[in-house]
N, C-alpha and C positions, 0 to 999 in steps of 0.2 A: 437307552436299551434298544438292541436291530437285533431283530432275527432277518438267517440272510433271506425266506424272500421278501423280508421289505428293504433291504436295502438292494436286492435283484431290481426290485418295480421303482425304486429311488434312481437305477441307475438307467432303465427304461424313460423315464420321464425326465430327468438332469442329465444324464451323460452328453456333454458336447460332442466324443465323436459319432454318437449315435444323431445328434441332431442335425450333426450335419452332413451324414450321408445321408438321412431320411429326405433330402432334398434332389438327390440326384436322379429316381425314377419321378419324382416330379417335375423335374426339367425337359427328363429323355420324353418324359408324354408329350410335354409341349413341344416339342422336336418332331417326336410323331405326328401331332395334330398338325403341323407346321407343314408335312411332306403331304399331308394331304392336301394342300392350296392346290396342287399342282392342275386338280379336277377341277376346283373352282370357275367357273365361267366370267369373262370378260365383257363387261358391257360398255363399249362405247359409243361416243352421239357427235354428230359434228352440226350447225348448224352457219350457215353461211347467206347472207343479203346481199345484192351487189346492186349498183343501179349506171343506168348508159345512156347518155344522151348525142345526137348526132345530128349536124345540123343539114339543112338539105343544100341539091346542091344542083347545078344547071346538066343540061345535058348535053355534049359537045353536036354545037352546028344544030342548033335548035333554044328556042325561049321555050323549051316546055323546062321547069323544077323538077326537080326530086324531093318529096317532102322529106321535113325534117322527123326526125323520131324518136321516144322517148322509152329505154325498153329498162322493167326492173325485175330481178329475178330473186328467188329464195329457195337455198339446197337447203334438204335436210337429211341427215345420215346415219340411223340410229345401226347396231353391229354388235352382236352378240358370236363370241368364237369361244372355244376349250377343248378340251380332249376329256376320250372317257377313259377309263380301265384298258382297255382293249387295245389302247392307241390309236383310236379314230380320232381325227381334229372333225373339227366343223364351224364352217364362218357362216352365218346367219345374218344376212344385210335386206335393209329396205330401203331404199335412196327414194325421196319424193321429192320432186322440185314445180316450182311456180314462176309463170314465165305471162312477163305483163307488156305490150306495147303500147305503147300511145294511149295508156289507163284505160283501153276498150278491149284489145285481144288479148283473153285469158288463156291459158293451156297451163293441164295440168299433167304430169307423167311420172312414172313410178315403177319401177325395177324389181320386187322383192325375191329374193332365191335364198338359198342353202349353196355351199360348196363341202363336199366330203373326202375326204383321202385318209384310206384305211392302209398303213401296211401289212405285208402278207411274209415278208424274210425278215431283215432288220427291226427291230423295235415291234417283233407281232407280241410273243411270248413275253419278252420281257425288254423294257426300257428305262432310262434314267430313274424315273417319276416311282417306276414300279421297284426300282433296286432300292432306292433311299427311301421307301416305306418299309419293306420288307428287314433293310438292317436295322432302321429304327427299332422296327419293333423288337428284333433279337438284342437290341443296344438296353429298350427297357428291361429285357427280362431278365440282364445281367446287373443292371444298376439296382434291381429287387431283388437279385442273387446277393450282389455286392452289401446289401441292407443286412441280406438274415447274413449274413458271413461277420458283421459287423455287429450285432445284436449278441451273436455267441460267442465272438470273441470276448466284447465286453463282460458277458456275464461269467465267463469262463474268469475272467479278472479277476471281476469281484470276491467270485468264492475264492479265487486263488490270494486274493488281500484277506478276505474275512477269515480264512484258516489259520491263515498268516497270522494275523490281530491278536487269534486267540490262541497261537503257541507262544507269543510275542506277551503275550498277560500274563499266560501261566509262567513263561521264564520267569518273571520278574516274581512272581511267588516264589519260586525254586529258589533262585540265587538270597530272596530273602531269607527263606527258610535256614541256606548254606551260609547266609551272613548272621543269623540268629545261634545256628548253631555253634559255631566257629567263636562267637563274640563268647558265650557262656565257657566253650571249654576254656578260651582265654581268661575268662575271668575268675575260673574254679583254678586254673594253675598258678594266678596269682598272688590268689590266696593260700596256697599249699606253698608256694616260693615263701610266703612271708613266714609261714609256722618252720619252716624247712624241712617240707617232706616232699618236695621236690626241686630239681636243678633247675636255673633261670634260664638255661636255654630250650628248657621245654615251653618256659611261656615266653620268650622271643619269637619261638617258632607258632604258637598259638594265634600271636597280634600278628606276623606275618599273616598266615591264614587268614585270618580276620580282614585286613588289606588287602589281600587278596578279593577276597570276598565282596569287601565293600568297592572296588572297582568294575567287577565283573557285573554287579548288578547294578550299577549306574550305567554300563554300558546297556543293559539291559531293558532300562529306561527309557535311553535315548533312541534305542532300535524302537521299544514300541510306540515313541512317539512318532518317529517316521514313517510306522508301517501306519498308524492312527491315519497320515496324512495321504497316503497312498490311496488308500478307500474311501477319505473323504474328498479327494480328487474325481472318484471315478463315479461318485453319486449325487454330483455337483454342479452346477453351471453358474455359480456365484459362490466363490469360496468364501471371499472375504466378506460376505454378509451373512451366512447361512450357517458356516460351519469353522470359521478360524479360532473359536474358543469353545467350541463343542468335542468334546473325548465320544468315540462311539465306543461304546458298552456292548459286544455282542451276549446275547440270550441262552445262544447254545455251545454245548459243550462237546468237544472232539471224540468221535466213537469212533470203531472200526467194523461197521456191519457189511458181513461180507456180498459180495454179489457174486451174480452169475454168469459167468462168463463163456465167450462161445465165439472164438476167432473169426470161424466163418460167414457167423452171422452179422458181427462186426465190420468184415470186408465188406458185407453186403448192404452193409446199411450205408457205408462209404461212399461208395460207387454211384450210390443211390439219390444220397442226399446232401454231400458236401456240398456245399453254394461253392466253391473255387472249381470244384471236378465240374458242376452243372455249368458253371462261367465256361469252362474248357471246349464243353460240349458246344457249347451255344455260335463260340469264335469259330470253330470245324464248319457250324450252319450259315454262319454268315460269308466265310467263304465258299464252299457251294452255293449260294445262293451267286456270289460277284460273280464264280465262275461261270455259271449260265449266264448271265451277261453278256462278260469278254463272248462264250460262244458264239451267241447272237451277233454280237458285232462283228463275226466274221463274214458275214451272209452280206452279198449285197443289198442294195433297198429297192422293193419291189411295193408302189404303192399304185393301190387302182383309188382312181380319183373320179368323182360325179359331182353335178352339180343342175339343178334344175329351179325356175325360176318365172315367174309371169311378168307381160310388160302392160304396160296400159298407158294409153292416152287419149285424151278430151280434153274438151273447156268446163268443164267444173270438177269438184274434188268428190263429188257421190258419185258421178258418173267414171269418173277415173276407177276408186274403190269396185265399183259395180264390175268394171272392166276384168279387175282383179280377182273378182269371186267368182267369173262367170268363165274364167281362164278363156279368154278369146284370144289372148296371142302367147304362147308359152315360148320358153326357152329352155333347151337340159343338153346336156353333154357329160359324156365319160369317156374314159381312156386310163391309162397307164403310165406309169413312168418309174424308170428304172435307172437305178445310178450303181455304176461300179467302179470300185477306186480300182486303180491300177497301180499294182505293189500291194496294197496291205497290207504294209509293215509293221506299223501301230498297232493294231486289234490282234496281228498273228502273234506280234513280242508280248500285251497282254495277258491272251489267254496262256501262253506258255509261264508265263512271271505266275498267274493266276494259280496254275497244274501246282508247281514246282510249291508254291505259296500252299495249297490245302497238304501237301504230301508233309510239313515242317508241321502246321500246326497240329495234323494226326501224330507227329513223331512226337510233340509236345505234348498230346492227349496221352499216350502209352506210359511218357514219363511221367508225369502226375501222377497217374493211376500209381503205377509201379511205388511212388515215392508215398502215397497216401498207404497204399497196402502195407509198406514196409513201418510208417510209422503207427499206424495202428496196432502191428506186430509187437511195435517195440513197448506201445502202451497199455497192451496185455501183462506182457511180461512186468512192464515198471509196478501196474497194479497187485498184480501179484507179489511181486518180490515185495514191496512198502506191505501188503500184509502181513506174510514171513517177518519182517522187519519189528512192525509192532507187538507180534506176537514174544519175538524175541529180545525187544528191549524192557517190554511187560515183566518180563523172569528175570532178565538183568535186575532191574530196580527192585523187585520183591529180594532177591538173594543180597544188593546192596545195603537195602534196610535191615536185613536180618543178618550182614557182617556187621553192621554198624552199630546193633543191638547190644548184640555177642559184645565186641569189643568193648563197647560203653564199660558194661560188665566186669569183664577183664583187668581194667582203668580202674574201676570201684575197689577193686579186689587188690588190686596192685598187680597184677599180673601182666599187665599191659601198658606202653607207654603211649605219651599223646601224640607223639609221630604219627604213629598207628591209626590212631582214631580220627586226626584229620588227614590221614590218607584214605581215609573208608569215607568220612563226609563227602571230599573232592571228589572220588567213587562215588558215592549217591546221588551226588549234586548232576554229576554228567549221564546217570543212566536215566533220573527224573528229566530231564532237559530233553534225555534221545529218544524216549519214550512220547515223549509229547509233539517231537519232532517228526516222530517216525507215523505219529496218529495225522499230523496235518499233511505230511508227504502224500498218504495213504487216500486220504481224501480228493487232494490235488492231483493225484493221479488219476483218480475217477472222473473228474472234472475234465483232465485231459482229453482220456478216453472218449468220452462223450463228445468234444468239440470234434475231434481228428475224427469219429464216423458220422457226425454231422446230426447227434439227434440230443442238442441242447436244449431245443425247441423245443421239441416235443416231451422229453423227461420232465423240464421243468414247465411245463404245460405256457408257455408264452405266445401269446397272440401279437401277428406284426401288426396289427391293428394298433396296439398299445402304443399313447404316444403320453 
């Protein structure tokens, strides 16, 4: 036994395509988290020993020598570079090296500085690092568009299976009932054939009916077991261990309570909250966004560049340092540098591909819209009209029972033949069937409604948290 919302929260927690889109803004995060390396800083170290030996050597037109010598050295090169938000790089180096002759002359020397280069045209506002954050994130917010779009469909499903189910049960009541009755009036004309107070072709045509009847509701059957299988598809991620000999039994029974309706507000709730319209929105921002880009890439590159740094040197390594803290010999420079391509073909084809590209996906944003308003339109009216519907197959079926009453009567009386009467049954049989059909329409159409303005979420109070 399901009421649908446990099998709504069945299909929240099992649905496979719900599980596996719930993966997709988990990925785009890591994506995002990904484009922020770009800031991450770079640490590298070099470190180098070398040793040199030289032997000595005479000196032309003289017995004086040249000694021999023995020199060992050790670089070491530690280098910290990245870029911030802004587009500054910055190389951050410390070079120290050790310089050993004859294991008596020590020296020690040491370079540390910054280098900076900030652009100020090309790459100021916005750059690579800066564009592929920025769609990322519009990339997540559609992949969590994509989820609730994915959550309502599903559940718009489900009710649309569980209404399904339970016109699909009462069928098979119905067609019993028309196979119950069907089987008696043949069996009463039988019986009248054998006294002979009636002709055998009334009860040929009786067990016709009857066969009739008993096919109509075997098909009857087999429709509800497929529709069975439908809903326990869509509440499942393990059919054949969960649910392949499980029948679900819905709880509740098809009503027609009316609602209230109100086109405008409908549109507005559209516009507002479809996850595909807000996807729509989103693709408009991420092209603006490329297109400042391309912009920028028109501009040539104008970067002002500094760099400032101390040097030091002596025979020991605190006295070196010392030298360092004490800035006794500096070094700094800045200047400019400026690159301009000649032609700018690329960046000018670009941003024009870029223009032409936001102008399509807004012509795309108006069509949606237009195509969302007009189906909403149309699922006003379907709600409506499936109410009309129910109301009018309700009175069918009452006036079907009460010809079939009558006639029964008729029949007792002699007044009436069993033509008649199992033409008023097959009457009954089809206005109970249309009645029950026009009750699940009427529902299903509600259901619609609600998906197409975008507020399934919210009616049926569902948290995307739920997993």
């Amino acid at each position: 036994m399901l009421s649908l919302a446990e099998c709504i929260q069945l299909a929240l927690e099992h649905n496979l395509d719900i599980q596996i889109q719930r993966y997709n803004p988990i990925i785009d995060q890591y994506t995002l988290d990904l484009s922020y390396a770009g800031y991450e800083p770079t640490f590298n170290f070099s470190a180098q020993k070398s040793y040199n030996s030289s032997p000595g050597s005479f000196i032309p037109n003289s017995i004086v020598q040249n000694p021999s010598f023995v020199t060992e050295s050790a670089n070491f090169n530690p280098e910290i570079l990245g870029t911030l938000p802004t587009g500054l790089t910055y190389d951050m180096t410390g070079p120290l090296s050790k310089r050993t002759q004859n294991s008596t002359n020590t020296t020690w020397s040491a370079s540390p500085g910054i280098t900076l280069s900030q652009p100020l045209l090309r790459n100021f506002w916005i750059d690579n690092t800066r564009l592929q954050i920025q769609l990322n994130k519009a990339n997540l917010k559609i992949s969590e568009q994509a989820l609730r779009l994915q959550i309502m469909t599903t559940v718009t499903s489900v009710k649309t299976a569980y209404y399904n189910l339970i016109f699909d049960r009462e069928n098979v009541d119905v067609q019993a009932t028309a196979l119950k009755l069907a089987q008696q009036l043949a069996a009463e004309n039988k019986k009248k054939v054998e006294v002979g107070t009636l002709a055998p072709l009334d009860e040929k045509q009786a067990e016709s009916q009857a066969a009739s009847s008993q096919a109509a509701l075997l098909l009857a059957q087999h429709t509800l077991v497929t529709q069975e299988n439908t809903l326990k598809v869509l509440l499942s991620d393990n059919y054949y261990r969960d649910w392949a000999n499980v029948s679900p039994v819905p709880t509740e029974q098809l009503s027609a309570e009316p609602q209230p309706l109100n086109l405008q507000e409908s549109w507005r709730r559209a516009v507002t909250q479809r996850p595909d319209y807000l996807e729509q929105k989103l693709n408009v921002e991420k092209q603006n966004v490329t297109l400042k880009y391309d912009f920028n890439q028109l501009f040539p590159e104008l970067n002002v560049t500094g760099s400032y740094g101390r040097n030091a040197f002596n025979s020991s390594f605190d006295d070196t340092l010392n030298n360092i803290r004490t800035d006794q010999n500096s070094f700094y420079s800045y200047g400019a540098v400026v690159s301009i391509p000649l032609g700018n073909s690329g960046p000018r084809a670009n941003y024009k591909s870029g223009k032409a590209t936001l102008k399509q996906v807004l012509l795309q944003l108006k069509q949606l819209e237009q195509n969302i308003l007009l189906e909403v339109d149309n699922d006003v009216g379907q709600v409506e009209s499936t109410l009309q519907q129910v109301d009018a197959t309700r009175e069918a079926r009452i006036y079907a029972e009460d010809a079939l009453a009558a006639e029964q009567k008729k029949l007792e009386n002699g007044k009436s033949t069993s033509f008649q009467v199992l033409q008023l049954i097959s009457n009954l049989t089809t206005a109970r069937s249309a009645e029950i059909q026009a009750l699940a329409n009427y529902n299903i159409a509600l259901a619609q409604l609600s998906l197409d303005e975008g507020s399934t979420l919210e009616k049926d109070r569902i948290d995307l948290k739920v997993k």
